[in-house]
C-alpha positions in Angstrom: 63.9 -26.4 -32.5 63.3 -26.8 -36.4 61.1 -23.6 -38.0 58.3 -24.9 -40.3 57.1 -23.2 -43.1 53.1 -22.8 -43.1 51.6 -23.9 -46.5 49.3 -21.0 -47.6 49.5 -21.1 -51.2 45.9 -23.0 -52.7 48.6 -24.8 -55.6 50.8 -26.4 -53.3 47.8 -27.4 -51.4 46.3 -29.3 -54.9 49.8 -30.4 -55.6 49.9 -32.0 -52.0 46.5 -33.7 -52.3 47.0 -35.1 -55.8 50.5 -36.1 -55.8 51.1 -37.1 -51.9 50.3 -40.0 -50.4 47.6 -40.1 -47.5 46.5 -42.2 -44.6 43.4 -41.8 -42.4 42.4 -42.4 -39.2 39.2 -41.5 -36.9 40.6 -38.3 -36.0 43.3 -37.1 -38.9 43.8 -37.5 -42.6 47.7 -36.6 -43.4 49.3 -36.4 -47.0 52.8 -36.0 -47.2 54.8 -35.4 -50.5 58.6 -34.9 -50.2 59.8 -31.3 -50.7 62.4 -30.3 -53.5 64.3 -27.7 -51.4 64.5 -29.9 -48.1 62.2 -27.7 -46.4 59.4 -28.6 -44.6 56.3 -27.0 -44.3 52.9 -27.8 -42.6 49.1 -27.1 -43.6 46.4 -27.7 -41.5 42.9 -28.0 -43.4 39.3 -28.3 -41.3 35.7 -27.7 -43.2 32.9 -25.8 -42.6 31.2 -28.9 -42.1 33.0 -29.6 -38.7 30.6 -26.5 -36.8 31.5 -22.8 -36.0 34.6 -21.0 -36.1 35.2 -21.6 -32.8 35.2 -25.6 -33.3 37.3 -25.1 -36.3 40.0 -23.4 -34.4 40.2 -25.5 -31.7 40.8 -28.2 -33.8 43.4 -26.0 -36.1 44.9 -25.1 -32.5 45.2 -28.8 -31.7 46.3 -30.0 -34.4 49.4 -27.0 -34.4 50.1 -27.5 -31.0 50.7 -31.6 -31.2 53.0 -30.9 -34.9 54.9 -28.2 -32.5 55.9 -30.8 -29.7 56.6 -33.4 -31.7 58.5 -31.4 -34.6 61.8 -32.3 -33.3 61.2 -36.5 -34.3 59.8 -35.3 -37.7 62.0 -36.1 -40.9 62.8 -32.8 -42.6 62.2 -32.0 -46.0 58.5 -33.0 -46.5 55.4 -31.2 -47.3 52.2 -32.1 -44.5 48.8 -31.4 -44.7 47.2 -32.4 -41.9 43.2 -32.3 -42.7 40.7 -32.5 -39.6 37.9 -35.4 -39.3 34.5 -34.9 -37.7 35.7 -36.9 -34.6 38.2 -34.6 -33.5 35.5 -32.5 -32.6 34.9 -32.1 -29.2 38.1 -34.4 -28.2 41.2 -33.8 -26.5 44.5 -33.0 -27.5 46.0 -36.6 -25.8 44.0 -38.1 -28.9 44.7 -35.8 -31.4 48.1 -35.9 -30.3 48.2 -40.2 -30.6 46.3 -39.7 -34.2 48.8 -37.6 -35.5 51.8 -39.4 -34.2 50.2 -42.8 -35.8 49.5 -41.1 -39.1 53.2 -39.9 -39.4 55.0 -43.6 -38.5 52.6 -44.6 -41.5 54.5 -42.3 -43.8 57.9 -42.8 -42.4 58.1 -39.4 -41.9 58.5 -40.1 -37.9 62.7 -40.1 -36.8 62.7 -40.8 -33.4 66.4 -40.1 -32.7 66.5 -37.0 -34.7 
């Protein structure tokens, strides 16, 4: 299993939105900008506007929990930020699971025989 680096710094975060590109769907907004050093790292964004902290970490545990089982068909090397929609609110993981997959074949980040 590959170890991602979590994305805590608010710079690479800017650098990520600004220079990245991004693709939406219902559920998930993903940028992705290639990393220098070939490693990749993951940051997961959700609003206040979303609802509690409890909704906010559901969706932040979602979200974690679909990159985890799929991190062995990711490309390495790329910076993610995955940022949570309002509709992943009070949905289930199949569905955030789907939205990320889809988002990630848009970016040609997705190696299935990896």
């Amino acid at each position: 299993m590959k170890k991602t680096v979590t994305i805590n710094k608010n710079t690479l975060f800017r650098k990520i939105y600004s220079k990245g590109t991004s693709y939406v769907n219902k559920y998930l907004a993903v940028y992705v900008l290639p990393s220098r050093d070939g490693v990749s790292r993951l940051g997961i964004t959700v609003s206040k506007k979303l609802g509690c902290a409890v909704i906010r970490n559901r969706a932040r545990r979602l979200i974690r929990e679909s990159y985890r089982i799929n991190e062995e068909n990711i490309s390495g090397g790329y910076n993610i930020v995955v940022v949570a929609r309002k509709m992943v609110v009070g949905t289930d993981f199949h569905h955030v699971n789907s939205a990320l997959i889809h988002l990630l074949k848009k970016h040609s980040v997705w190696a299935e025989n990896e």
